[in-house]
Kinemage of the C-alpha trace (Angstrom):
@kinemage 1
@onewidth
@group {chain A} dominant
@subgroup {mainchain}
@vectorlist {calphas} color= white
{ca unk a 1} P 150.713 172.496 102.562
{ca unk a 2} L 147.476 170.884 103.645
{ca unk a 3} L 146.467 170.713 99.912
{ca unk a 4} L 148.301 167.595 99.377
{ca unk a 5} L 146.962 165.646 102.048
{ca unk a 6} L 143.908 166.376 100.940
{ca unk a 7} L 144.258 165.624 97.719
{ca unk a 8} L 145.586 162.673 98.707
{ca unk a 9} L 142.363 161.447 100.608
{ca unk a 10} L 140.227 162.587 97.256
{ca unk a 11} L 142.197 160.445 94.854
{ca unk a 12} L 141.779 157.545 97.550
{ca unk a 13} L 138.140 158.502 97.425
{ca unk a 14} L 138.111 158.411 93.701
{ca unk a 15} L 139.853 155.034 93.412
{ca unk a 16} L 137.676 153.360 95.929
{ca unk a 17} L 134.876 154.289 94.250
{ca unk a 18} L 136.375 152.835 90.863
{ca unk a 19} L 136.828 149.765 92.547
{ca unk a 20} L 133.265 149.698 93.405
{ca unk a 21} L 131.849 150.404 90.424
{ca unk a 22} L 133.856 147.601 88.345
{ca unk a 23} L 132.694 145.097 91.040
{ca unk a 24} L 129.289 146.423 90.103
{ca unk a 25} L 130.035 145.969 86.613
{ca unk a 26} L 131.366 142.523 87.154
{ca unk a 27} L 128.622 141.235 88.912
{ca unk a 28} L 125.732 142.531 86.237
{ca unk a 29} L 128.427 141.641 83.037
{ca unk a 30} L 127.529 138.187 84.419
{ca unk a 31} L 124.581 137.637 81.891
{ca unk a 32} L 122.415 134.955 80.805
{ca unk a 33} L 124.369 132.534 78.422
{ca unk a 34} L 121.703 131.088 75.799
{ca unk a 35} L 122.097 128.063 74.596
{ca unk a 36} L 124.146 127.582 70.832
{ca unk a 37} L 121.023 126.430 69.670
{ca unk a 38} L 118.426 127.679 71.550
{ca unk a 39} L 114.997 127.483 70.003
{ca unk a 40} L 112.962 130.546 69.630
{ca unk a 41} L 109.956 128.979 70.047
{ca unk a 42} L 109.608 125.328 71.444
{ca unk a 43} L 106.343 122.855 71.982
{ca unk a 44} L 106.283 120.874 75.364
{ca unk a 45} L 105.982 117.343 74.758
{ca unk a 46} L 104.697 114.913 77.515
{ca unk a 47} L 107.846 113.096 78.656
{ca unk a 48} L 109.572 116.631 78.526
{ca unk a 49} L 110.683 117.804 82.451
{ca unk a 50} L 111.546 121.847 83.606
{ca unk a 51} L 115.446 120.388 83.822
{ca unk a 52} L 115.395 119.354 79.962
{ca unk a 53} L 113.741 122.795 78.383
{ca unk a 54} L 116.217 124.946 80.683
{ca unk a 55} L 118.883 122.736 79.064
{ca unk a 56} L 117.546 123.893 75.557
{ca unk a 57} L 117.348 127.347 76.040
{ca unk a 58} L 120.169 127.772 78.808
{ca unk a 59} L 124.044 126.898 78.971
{ca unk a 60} L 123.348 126.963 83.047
{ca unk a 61} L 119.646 125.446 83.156
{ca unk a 62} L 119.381 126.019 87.028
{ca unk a 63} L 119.148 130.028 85.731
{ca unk a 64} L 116.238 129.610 84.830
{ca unk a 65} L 113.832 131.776 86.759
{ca unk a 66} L 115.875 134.528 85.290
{ca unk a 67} L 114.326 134.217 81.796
{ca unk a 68} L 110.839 132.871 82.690
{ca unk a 69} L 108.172 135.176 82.149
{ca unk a 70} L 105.180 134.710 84.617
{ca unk a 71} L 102.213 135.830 81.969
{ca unk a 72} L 99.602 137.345 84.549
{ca unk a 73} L 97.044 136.242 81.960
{ca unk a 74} L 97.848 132.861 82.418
{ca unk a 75} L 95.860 130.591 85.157
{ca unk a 76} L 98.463 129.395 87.068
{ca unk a 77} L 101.697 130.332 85.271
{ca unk a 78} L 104.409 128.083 86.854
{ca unk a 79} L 103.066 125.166 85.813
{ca unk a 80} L 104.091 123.891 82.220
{ca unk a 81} L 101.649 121.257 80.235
{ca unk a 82} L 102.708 119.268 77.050
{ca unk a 83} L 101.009 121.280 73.853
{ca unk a 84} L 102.575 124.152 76.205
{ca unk a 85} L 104.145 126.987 73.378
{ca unk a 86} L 107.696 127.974 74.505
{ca unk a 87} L 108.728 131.308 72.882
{ca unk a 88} L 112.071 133.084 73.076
{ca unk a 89} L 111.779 137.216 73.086
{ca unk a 90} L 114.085 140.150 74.392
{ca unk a 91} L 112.284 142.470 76.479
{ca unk a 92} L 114.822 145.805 76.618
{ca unk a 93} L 117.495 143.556 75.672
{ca unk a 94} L 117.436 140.690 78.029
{ca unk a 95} L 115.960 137.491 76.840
{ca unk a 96} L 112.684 135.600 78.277
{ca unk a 97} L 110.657 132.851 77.695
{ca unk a 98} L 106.850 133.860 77.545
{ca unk a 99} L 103.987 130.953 77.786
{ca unk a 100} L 101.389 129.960 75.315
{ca unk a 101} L 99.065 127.712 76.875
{ca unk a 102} L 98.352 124.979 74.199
{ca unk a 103} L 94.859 122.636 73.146
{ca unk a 104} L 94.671 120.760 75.810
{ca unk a 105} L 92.248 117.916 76.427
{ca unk a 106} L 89.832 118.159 78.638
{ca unk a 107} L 88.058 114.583 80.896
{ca unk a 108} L 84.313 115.290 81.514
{ca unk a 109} L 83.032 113.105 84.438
{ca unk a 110} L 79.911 112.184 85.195
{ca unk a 111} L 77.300 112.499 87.022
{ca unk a 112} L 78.674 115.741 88.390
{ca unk a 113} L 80.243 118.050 86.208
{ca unk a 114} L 83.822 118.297 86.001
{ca unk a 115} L 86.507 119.133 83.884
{ca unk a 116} L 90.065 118.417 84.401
{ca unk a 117} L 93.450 118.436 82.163
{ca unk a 118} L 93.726 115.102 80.755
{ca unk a 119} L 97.763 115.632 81.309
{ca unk a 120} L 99.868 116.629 84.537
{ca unk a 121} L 102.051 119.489 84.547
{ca unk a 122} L 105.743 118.932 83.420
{ca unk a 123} L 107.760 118.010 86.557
{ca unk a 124} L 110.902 119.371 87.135
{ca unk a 125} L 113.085 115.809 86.750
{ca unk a 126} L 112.191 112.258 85.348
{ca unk a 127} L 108.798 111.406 87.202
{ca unk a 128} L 110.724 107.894 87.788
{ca unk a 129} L 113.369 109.930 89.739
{ca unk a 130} L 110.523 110.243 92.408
{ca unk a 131} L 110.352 107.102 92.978
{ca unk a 132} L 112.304 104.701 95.312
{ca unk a 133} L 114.079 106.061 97.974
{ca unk a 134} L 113.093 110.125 97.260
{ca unk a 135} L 111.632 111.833 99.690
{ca unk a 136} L 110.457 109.287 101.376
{ca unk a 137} L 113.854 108.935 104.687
{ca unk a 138} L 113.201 111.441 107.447
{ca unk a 139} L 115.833 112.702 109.541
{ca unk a 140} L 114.531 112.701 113.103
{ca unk a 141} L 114.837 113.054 116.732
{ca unk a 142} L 116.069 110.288 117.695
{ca unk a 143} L 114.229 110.146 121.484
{ca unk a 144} L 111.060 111.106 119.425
{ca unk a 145} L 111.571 108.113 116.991
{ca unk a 146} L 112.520 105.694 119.515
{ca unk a 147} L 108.753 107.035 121.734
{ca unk a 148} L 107.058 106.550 118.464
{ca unk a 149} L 104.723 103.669 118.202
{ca unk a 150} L 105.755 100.738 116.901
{ca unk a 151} L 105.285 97.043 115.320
{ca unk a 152} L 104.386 94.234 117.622
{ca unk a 153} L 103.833 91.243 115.838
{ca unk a 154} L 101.675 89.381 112.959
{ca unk a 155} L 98.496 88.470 113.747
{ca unk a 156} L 99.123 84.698 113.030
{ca unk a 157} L 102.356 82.886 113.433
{ca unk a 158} L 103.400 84.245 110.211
{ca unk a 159} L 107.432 85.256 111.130
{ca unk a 160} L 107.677 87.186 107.737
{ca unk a 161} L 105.897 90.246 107.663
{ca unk a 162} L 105.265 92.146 104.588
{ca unk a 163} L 102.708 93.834 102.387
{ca unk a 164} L 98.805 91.837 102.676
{ca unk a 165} L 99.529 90.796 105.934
{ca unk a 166} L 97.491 91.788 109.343
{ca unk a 167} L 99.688 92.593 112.340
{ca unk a 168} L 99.591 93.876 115.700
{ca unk a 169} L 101.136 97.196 116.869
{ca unk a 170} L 101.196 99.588 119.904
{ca unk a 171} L 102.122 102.679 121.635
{ca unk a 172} L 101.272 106.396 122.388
{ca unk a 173} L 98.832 107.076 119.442
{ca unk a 174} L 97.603 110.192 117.836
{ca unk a 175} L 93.959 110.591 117.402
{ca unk a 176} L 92.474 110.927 114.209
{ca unk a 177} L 95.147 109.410 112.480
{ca unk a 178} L 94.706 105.667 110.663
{ca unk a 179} L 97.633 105.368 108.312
{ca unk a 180} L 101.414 105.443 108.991
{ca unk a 181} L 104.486 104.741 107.612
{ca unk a 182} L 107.298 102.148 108.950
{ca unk a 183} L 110.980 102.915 109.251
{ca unk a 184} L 114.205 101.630 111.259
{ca unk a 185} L 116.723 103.649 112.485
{ca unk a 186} L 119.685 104.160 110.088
{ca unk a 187} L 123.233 106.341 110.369
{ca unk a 188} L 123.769 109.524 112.414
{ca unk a 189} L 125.425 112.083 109.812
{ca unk a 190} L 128.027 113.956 111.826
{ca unk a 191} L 130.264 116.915 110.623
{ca unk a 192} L 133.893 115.393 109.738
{ca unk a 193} L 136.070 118.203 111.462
{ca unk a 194} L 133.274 119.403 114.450
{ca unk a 195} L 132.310 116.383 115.267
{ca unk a 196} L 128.349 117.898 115.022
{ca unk a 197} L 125.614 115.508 114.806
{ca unk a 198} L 123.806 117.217 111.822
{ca unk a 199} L 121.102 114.047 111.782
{ca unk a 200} L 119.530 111.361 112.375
{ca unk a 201} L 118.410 109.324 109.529
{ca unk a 202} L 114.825 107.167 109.610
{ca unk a 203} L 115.051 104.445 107.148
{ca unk a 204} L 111.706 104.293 105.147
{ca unk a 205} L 110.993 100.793 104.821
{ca unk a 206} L 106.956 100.659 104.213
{ca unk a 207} L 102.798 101.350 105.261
{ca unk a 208} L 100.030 100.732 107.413
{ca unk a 209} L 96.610 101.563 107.757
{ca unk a 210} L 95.075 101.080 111.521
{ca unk a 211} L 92.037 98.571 110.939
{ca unk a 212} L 90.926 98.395 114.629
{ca unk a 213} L 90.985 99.693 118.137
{ca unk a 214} L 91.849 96.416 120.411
{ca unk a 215} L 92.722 98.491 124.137
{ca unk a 216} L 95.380 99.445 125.971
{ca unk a 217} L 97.631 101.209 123.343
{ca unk a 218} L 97.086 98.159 121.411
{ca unk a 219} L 96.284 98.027 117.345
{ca unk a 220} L 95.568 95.711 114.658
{ca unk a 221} L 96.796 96.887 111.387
{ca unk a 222} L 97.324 96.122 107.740
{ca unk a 223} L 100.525 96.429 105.954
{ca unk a 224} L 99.813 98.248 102.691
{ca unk a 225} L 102.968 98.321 101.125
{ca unk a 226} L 106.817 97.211 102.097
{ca unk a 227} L 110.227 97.453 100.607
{ca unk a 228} L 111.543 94.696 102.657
{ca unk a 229} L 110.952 92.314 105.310
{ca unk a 230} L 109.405 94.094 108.121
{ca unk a 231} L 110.189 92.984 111.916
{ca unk a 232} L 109.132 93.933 115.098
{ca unk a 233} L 110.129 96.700 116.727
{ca unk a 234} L 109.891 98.819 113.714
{ca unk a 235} L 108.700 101.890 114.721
{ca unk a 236} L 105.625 103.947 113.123
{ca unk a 237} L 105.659 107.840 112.260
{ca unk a 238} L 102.223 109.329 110.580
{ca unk a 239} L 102.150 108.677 106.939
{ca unk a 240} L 102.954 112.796 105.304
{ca unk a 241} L 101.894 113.654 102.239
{ca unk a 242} L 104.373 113.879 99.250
{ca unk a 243} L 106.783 117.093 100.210
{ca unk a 244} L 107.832 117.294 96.714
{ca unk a 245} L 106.285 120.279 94.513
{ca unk a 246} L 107.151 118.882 90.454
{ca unk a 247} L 106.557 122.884 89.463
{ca unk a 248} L 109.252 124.290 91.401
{ca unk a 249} L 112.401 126.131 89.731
{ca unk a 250} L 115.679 124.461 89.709
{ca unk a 251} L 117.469 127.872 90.935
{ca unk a 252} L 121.366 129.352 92.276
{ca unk a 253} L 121.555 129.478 95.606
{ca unk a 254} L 120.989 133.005 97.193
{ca unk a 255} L 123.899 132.391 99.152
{ca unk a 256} L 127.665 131.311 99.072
{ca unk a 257} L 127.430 127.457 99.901
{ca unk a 258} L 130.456 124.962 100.306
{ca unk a 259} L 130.084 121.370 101.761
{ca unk a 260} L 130.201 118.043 100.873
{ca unk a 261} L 128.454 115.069 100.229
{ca unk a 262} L 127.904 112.935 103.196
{ca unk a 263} L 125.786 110.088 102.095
{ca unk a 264} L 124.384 107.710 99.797
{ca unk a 265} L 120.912 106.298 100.017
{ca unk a 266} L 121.147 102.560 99.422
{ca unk a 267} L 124.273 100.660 99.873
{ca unk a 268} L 126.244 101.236 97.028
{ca unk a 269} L 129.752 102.854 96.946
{ca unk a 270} L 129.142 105.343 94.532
{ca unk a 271} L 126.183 107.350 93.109
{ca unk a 272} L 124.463 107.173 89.485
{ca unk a 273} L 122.856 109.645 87.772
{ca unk a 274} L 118.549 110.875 89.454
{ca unk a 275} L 120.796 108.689 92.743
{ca unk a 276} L 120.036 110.940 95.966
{ca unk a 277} L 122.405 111.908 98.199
{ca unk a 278} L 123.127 113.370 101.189
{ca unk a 279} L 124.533 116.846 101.931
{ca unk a 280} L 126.074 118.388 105.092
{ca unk a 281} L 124.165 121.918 104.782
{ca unk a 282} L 120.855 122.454 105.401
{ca unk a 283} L 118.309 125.277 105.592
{ca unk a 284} L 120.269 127.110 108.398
{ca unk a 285} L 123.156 127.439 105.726
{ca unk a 286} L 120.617 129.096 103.781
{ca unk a 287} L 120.018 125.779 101.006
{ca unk a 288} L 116.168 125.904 100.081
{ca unk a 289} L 114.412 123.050 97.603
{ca unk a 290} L 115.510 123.536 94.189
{ca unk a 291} L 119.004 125.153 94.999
{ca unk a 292} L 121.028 123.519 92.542
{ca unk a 293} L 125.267 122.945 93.626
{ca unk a 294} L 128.132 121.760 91.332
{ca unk a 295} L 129.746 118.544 92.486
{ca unk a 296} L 134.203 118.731 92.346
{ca unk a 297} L 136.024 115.548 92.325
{ca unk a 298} L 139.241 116.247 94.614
{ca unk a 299} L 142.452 115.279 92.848
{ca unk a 300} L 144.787 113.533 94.512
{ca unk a 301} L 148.256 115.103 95.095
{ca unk a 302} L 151.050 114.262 92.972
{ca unk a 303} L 154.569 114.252 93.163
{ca unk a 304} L 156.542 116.582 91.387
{ca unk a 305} L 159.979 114.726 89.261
{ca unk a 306} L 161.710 118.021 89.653
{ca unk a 307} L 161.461 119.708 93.517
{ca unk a 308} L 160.712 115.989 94.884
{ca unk a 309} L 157.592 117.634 96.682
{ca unk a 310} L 154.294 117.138 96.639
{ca unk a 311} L 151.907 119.675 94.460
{ca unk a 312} L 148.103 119.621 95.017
{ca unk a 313} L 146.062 119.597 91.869
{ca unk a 314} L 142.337 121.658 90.825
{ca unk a 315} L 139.348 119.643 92.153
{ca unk a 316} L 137.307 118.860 88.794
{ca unk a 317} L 133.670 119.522 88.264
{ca unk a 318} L 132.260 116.021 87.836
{ca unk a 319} L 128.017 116.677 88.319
{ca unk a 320} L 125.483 118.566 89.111
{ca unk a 321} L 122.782 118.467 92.202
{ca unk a 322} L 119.599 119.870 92.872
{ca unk a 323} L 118.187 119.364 96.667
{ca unk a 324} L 114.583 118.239 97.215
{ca unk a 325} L 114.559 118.711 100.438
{ca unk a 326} L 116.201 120.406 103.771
{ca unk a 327} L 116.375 119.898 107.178
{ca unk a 328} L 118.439 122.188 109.574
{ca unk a 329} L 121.343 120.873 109.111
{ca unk a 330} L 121.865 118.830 106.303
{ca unk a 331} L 119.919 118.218 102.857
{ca unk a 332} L 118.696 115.467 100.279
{ca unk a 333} L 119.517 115.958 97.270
{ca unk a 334} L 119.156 114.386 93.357
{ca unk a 335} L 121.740 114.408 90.886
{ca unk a 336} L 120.920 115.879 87.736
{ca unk a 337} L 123.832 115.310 85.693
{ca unk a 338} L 127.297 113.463 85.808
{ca unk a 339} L 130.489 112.436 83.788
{ca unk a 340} L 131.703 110.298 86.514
{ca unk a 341} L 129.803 108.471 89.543
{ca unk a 342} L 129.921 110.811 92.320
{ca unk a 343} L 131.052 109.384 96.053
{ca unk a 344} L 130.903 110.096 99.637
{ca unk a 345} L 133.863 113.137 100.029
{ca unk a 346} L 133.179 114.760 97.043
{ca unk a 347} L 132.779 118.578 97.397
{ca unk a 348} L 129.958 121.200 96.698
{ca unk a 349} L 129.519 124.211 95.577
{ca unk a 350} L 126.985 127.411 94.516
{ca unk a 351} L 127.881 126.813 90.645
């Protein structure tokens, strides 16, 4: 009599362990999809960017790292050069893409002796995607921004202030440090259904360099560069150093990410393609630089002619985007490809 039961609790053993192993299976039967016409070898031309070859050899380009081979022979491996040789090979059955560093030439400088690559490494998008408004917003504290020093007035009676000009500016300064950049403050991003404040956005609107010491918290300065009309009041955080690596690897997230776009840099209504915009997950939701995410379009409901009720329709896959960079709570991010513009609402996800 207790043979059945246990029986029982063996075939329930059995069947779990069935399950498991087709999830297994599942999971690993999700293989690299090459490209229809996928070079087997390819030559990197200058113009050429990371996004663009993964495209060649890849059906999902942002899968990338799983076919690159890092050659250890190779002085710094990750980064790609035009004359670069591209080859496809299967290494126990799963494809890769091994390096061939190509001629490149060489600048000799006098009168010290130096060499250097006459061309940059491939970045990973358009280097005129960099430009503009990439990179270059913060989101801040706002109490920290608003203590930051800030822009006083011109030096002459000058009431348009802009790059070329001298001005005055003061506050709490940091030593050692000559060269800032201006911003305003812009929108607070806050979570739709929470009510969070994920950010605070800085407004990047130009840059200084200090020229002179004048006393009491007070500066003289030159305005290197401005987008617009600067005023004062305009407050000055220390000038950073491009965050942007061009060599890193468009990749999947590691984990399970949903959101939505929350912003668009500029003031248009809708977003173009190598546009950033602004995402409502951050590096706390486990979104890292390069982490590329599909963008959906949400279909609005329609009315059904028979039942005289409303039936909600798929969300359609409209883009792709890659973020460039993360705060806590939210991300920028650059979109890589699109059928239609992409707006505020739409909805993300790990592709």
């Amino acid at each position: 009599m207790m043979i059945l039961p246990r029986l029982k609790s063996l075939l329930q053993i059995c069947a779990a362990g069935v399950l498991l192993f087709c999830a297994v299976a599942s999971s690993q039967a999700q293989t690299l999809a090459l490209s229809s016409d996928s070079p087997d070898r390819y030559v990197v031309k200058e113009g050429d960017t990371l996004w663009d070859i993964a495209s060649l050899f890849l059906d999902e380009p942002w899968r990338w790292p799983e076919i690159w081979e890092r050659n250890p022979q190779v002085e710094n491996p990750d980064l790609i050069y035009p004359g670069d040789v591209l080859s496809l090979v299967y290494v126990n059955g799963s494809p890769r893409i091994m390096l061939e560093r190509g001629e490149r030439q060489v600048v000799r400088l006098s009168p010290e002796v130096r060499e250097s690559p006459l061309l940059s490494p491939i970045p990973v998008i358009p280097r005129q995607a960099l430009n503009g408004f990439l990179a270059q917003n913060r989101i801040v504290d706002r109490a920290v921004f608003e203590a930051s020093p800030y822009i006083l007035s011109s030096t002459t009676d000058n009431l348009i202030m802009g790059a070329g000009h001298e001005i005055y500016v003061r506050g709490q300064w940091s030593s050692n440090i000559n060269q800032y950049e201006v911003f305003r403050l812009g929108p607070a991003y806050i979570e739709a259904g929470s009510k969070e404040v994920l950010g605070q956005e800085a407004i990047h609107l130009g840059a200084i360099n200090i020229l002179a010491d004048e006393g009491d918290g007070l500066k003289r300065a030159m305005i290197l560069s401005s987008d617009e009309e600067l005023k004062a009041g305009d407050r000055l955080l220390p000038r950073e150093s491009n965050p942007i690596d061009p060599s890193f690897f468009p990749t999947s997230p590691a984990e399970a990410v949903e959101g939505q776009i929350i912003g668009l840099l500029g003031k248009e209504s809708q977003a173009a393609q190598f546009d950033t915009v602004v995402l409502n997950r951050g590096a706390r939701d486990g979104l890292r630089v390069g982490d590329v995410l599909t963008i959906e379009r949400t279909a609005t409901p329609v009315r059904d002619p028979v039942t005289r009720k409303s039936v909600a329709l798929p969300a359609s896959e409209i883009g792709i985007v890659m973020t460039y960079r993360t705060f806590e709570k939210m991300s920028y991010g650059v979109i890589l490809s699109l059928t239609q513009p992409a707006a505020v609402g739409d909805v993300l996800s790990a592709p």
